[in-house]
N, C-alpha and C positions, 0 to 999 in steps of 0.2 A: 320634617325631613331631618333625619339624621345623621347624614351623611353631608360634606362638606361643599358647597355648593360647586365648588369647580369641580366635582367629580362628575365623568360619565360614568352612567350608569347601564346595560342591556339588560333583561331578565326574560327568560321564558323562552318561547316561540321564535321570538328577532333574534337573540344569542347563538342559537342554535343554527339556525340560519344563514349567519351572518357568518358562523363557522366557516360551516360546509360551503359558503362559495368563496372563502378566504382560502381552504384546501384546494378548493378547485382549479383557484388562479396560480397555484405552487404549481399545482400538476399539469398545466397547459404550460407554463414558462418550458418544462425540461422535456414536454409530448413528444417533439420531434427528434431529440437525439436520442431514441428505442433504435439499436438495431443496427445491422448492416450500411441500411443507406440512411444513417443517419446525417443530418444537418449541424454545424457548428455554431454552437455561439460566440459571439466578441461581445467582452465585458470589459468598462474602463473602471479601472480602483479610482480612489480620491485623489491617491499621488499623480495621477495620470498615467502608469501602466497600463500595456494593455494584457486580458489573461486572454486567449482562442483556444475553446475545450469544446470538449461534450463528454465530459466527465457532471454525472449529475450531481456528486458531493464537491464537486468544483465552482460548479455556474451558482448554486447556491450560497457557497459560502461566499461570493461576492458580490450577491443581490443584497440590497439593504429593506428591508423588510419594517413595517409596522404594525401590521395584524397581532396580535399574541398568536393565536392559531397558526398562521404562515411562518411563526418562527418558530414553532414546536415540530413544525413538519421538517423544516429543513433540519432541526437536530436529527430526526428518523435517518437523515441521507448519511448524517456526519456518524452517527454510531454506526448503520452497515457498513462504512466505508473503516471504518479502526476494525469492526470485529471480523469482517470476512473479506474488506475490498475490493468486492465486486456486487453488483445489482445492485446500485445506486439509483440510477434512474427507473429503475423496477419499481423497487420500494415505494416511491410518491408517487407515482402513476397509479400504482395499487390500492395503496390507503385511500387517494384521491377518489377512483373509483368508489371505495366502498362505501365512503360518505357519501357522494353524488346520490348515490344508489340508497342510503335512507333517506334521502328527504321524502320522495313520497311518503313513508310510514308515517315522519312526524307529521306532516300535511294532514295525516290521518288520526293524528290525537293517538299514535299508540305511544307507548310508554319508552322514554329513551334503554330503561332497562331490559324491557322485554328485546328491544334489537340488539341490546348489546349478549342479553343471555343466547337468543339466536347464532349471530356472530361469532360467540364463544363454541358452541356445539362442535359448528361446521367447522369450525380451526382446527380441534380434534380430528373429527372427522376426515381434513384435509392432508393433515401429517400422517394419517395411515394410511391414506389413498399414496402418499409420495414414498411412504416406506415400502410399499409392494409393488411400488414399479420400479424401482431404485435397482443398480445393477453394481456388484462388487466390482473392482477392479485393482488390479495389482502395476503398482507405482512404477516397477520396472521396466511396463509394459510401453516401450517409448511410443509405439504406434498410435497407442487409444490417449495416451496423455497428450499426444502432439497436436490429436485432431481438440481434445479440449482444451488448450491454450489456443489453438488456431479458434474455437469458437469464441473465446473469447476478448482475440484478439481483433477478432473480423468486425466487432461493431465500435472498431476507434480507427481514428485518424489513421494510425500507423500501418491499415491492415497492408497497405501496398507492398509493404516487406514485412509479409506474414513469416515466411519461411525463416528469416534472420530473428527476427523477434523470438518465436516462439521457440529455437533453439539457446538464443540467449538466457532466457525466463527459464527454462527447464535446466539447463547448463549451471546457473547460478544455485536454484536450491536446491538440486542433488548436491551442490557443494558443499553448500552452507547444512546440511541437514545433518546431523549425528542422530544417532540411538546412547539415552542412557542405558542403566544397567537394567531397567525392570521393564528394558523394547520400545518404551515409549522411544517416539521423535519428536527432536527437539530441533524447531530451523527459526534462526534469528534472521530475518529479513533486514532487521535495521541496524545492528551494529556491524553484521559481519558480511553483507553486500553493500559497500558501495558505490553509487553511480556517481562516475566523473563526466561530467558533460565541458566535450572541449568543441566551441563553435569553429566553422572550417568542416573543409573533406566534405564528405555525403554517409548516407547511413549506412550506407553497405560496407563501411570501413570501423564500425563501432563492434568488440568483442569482447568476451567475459574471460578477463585472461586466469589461468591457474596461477594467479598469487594475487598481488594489491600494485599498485602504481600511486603517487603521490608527487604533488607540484611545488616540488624541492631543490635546490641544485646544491652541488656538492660544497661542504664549507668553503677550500682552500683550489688552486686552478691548477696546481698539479699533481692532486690526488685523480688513480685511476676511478675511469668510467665504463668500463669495461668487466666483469670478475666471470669466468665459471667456475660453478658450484660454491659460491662464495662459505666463509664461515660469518655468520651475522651475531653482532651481542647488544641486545637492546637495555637502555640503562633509561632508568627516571630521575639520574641525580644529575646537578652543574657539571660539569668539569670547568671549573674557573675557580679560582681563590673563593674561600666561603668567606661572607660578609657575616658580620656579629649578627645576634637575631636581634640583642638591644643596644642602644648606640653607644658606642665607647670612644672615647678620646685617649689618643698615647702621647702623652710630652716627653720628648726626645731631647737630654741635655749632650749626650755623647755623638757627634757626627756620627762613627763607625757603626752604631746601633742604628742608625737610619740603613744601613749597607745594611745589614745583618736580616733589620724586617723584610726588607724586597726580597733577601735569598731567602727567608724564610716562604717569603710567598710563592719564588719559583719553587723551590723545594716541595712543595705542597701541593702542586700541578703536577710537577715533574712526579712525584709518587705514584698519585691517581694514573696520571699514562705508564708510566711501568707499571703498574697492576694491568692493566688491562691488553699492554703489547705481550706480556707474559703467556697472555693466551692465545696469541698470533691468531686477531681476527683478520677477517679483509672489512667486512663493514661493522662503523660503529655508527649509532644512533641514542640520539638523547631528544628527549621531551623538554631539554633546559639548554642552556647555553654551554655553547664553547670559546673557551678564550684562546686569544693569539697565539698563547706560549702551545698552549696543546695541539694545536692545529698543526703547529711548526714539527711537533712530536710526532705526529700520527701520519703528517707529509716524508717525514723520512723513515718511519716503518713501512710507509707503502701501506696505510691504511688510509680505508675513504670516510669520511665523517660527513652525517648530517648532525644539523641541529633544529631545537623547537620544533619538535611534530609531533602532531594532535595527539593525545593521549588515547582516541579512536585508533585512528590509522597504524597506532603502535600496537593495541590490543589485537587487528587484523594482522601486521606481518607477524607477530607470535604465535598468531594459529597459523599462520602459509608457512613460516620455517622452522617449526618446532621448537624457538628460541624461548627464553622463560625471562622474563624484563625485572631487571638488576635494581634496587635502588640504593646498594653501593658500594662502590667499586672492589676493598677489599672483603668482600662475600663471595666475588665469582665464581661460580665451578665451572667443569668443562662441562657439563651436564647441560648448565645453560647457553651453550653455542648453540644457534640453530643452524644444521646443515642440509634441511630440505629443499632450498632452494635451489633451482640448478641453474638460472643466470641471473646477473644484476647489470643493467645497463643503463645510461644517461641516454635518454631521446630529447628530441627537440620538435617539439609540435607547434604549429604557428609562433610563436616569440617567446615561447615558454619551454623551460628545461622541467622532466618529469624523470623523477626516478621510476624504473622498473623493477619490479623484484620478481621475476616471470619462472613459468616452467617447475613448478614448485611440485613438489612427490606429493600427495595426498592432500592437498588442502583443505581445511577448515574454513575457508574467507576468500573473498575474491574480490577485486575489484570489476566495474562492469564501464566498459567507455564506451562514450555514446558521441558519436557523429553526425555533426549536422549543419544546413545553411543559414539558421539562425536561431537567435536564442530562442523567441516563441516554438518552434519545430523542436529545438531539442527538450525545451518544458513539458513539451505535449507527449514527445515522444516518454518520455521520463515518466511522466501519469500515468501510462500508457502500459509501461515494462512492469512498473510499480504494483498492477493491476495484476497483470499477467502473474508474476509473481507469489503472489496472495495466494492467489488461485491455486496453486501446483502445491503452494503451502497448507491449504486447506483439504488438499486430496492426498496429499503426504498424513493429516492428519487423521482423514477418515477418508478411507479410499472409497468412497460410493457417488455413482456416477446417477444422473436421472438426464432423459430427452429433451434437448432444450427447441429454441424456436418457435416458445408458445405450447408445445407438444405435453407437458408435466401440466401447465395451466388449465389446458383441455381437458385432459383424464380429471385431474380434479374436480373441475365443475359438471361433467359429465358422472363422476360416481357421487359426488354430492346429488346431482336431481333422483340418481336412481337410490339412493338412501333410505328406508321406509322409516319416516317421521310422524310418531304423533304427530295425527293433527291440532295445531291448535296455533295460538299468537306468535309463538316463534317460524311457525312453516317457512311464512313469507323473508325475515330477519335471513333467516340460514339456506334459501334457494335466490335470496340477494348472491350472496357470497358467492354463485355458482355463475352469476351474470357478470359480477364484478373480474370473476377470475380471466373470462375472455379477452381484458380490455388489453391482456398483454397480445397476446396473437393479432385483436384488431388493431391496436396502434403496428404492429409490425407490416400487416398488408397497408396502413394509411401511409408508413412512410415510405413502400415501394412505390404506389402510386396506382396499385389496383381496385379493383370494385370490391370495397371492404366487404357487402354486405354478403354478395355473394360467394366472397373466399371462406367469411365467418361459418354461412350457414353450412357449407358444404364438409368443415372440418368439424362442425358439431354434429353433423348428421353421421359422419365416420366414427366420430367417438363414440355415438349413441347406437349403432348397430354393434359395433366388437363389445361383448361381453370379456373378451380377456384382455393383454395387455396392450394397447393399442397407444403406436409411437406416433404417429402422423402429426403434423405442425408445418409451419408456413415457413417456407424459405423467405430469408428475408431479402437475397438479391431478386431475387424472380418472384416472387409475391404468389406461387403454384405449392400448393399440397403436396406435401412429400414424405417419406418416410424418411425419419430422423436419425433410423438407426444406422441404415443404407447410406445415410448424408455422409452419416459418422458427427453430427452434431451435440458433444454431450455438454452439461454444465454441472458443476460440483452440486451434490447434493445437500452438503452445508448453504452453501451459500443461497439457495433456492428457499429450503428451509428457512430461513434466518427473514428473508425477505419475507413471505406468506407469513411469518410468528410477528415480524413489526409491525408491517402493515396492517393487519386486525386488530391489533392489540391498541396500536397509538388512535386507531378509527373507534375502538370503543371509549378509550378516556376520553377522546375529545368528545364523543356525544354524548357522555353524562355531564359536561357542564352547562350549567344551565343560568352562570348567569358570570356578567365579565364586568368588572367595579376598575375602570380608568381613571387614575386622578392625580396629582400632584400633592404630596406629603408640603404643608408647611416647612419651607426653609427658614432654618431658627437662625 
């Protein structure tokens, strides 16, 4: 034996095995929240939080796992969820499936390669099936983008205010979106949409306003609160006396030279605010501090100062008000006033002062406020928008839409059986994948609560008469055969794509391993 006695060991047949029902048990945890009527989980962290999702890269990443397998699966949820944010719970239902679906072969002693060269074919094969039902669509078109945020918004929590949602989610990255010079678009979801989640109110009071908001109150108490069409100058430097950078001591034998340093120092403030009342802003803002004397300055020019904000928040009001952020003071030009904004207002939301900077010409950035009866509702709801968002971002990116509700799933496995394959070891492997693809429509009739078997057959039997492009898929409210197109249920074509390329992909690496060495390295 040469291996170290405390190691476990699996090799062969049992590893393989042992896999495939560790996938299994991933993809039964997150089975029920596919779809419309999906079911919520509540999961308690260590700290004793509680998360209530059915976001499936959510419920995962707070399952504590010991499988190697069941934790390679739940990475599958965590990368759909960064590269497209949405089909989360697709993904491991899927892969799930596919493995489920070879263990008979290896039962059969065929070769883990031959399934996975199988597997491989039909993958191809499946991406051209979704390329030729695939439907262009043009971004501006708010009607067909509305119905697919509303598709995608309809299998979360929040669908009850679909209509709110999926205006806010489209509202936000038409914001955030620019065209460089060479067309491409370019939409930062994460630096230049903000969600403020403020608890209180109800959701129907949450809106994506044309500029940024931040939970700041004014330096000084009789600076106004009020500005229209403010002039705004964002700076990165102190206004306070600058401290040495290395530490110095002054011994003072002259009394008078002690008076002299203080007037040096107000001198030194007082500059910096003449430099900057010179350009008669109304709002000034700094990422660093302000000192008493300046504040005293800026309160009798009638200007309003913040101070310390986020060096985020300050990137966002530069793109809402055209202003360009200073880092110091004698460099100003007027060039760097921003005058897009057209009002600045102090509000008071439950116990909390929030600046507004609203109403803004053209914005680049926006803040997004979210309303709600408790933290958990606005977390969820926040997953939720987060989701939504992706999505308009990834049809921003490639505007190609494909039939969702199971409906892309079908066609695939339905032009997969009609494929003319050598016959031979792979046949079986690659008319897997066409069994595997149903299990998204069948989990969607399991979670309405209809007779799966006969919703399945009846929608395989439609797919397999239409020789052309056939939309048909299962509502997932009413669990009835419908036409997908007529629903108006579409789902980005990225994002469909992305799921079908993971899930086969990570289903073939995990059945070529064939052998799993657990052990404890000597602590030296």
């Amino acid at each position: 034996m040469a291996l170290n006695s405390k190691t476990q060991r699996q090799t062969g047949r049992p590893a393989q095995l042992g896999n495939i029902s560790a996938a299994r048990a991933v993809a039964d945890i997150i089975r029920t929240t596919l779809g419309p009527r999906s079911m919520l989980k509540m999961l308690l962290d260590p700290m004793g939080g509680v998360v209530i999702t059915n976001d499936g890269n959510c419920i995962l990443r707070e399952v504590d796992v010991s499988h190697p397998t069941a934790k390679s699966m739940i990475e599958l949820s965590r990368a759909q969820d960064e590269e497209v944010g949405d089909g989360t719970t697709s993904v491991i239902i899927l892969a799930g499936e596919m493995l489920i679906l070879a263990e008979p072969f290896i039962q059969e002693n065929i070769h883990p390669t031959v399934i996975v060269k199988g597997y491989n074919l039909a993958l191809q094969e499946a991406l051209k099936i979704c390329d030729s039902i695939a439907i262009d669509v043009d971004i501006n078109d708010t009607d067909l983008m509305t119905k697919l945020v509303t598709s995608t918004i309809g299998t979360k929590f929040a669908s009850r205010w679909n209509d709110k949602m999926v205006e806010m989610a489209l509202q936000a990255v038409l914001t955030v979106s620019s065209s460089s010079k060479d067309g491409k678009h370019q939409v930062d979801i994460k630096r230049y949409a903000k969600v403020e989640k403020i608890p209180g109110g109800e959701l129907k009071d949450s809106q994506v306003l044309k500029g940024v908001m931040f939970n700041k109150d004014t330096t000084h108490s009789k600076m106004r609160r009020r500005i229209v069409k403010p002039r705004i100058l964002l700076l990165d430097s102190p206004l306070e006396y600058k401290k040495g950078e290395s530490q110095t001591n002054v011994e003072i034998t002259n009394d008078d030279d002690w008076n002299t340093m203080l007037r040096m120092e107000e001198e030194y403030v007082e500059n910096m605010c003449a430099e900057i009342i010179a350009f008669k802003p109304d709002v000034v803002i700094t990422e660093k501090g302000v000192s008493d004397l300046a504040q005293h300055y800026f309160a009798k020019a009638d200007i309003t100062a913040f101070r310390r904000l986020r060096k985020t928040d300050n990137n966002r009001l530069a793109r809402c008000s055209g202003a360009t952020i200073v880092s110091r003071t004698d460099e100003i030009q007027e060039s760097d006033i921003g005058t897009d904004c057209g009002l600045f207002e102090m509000r008071k939301i439950g116990d909390e002062y929030f600046a507004f900077f609203d109403e803004c010409e053209n914005p680049k950035a926006c803040s997004i406020v979210l309303r709600g009866g408790s933290k958990d509702v606005l977390n969820e709801v926040e997953r939720n928008l987060a989701d939504a968002m992706r999505v308009v971002r990834n049809v921003v990116y490639e505007p190609r839409l494909l039939p969702g509700g199971g409906a892309a799933e079908m066609a695939v496995a339905a032009g997969l059986r009609r494929h003319d394959l050598e016959k031979g070891k792979t046949t079986g492997p690659f008319l897997a994948v066409a069994d595997a693809m149903e299990v998204i429509p069948r989990t969607l009739a399991m979670n309405c609560g209809v007779s799966v078997v006969r919703a399945v057959t009846e929608l395989r039997a439609k797919h397999a008469g239409e020789t052309g492009k056939c939309t048909h898929g299962i509502d997932g409210v009413t669990g009835k055969m419908v036409d997908m197109v007529e629903e108006g249920i579409w789902e980005p074509y990225s994002v469909k794509v992305q799921t079908i390329k993971t899930a086969i992909e990570s289903a073939c690496m995990i059945l070529r391993i064939d052998d799993i060495v657990s052990g404890s390295k000597k602590s030296s």
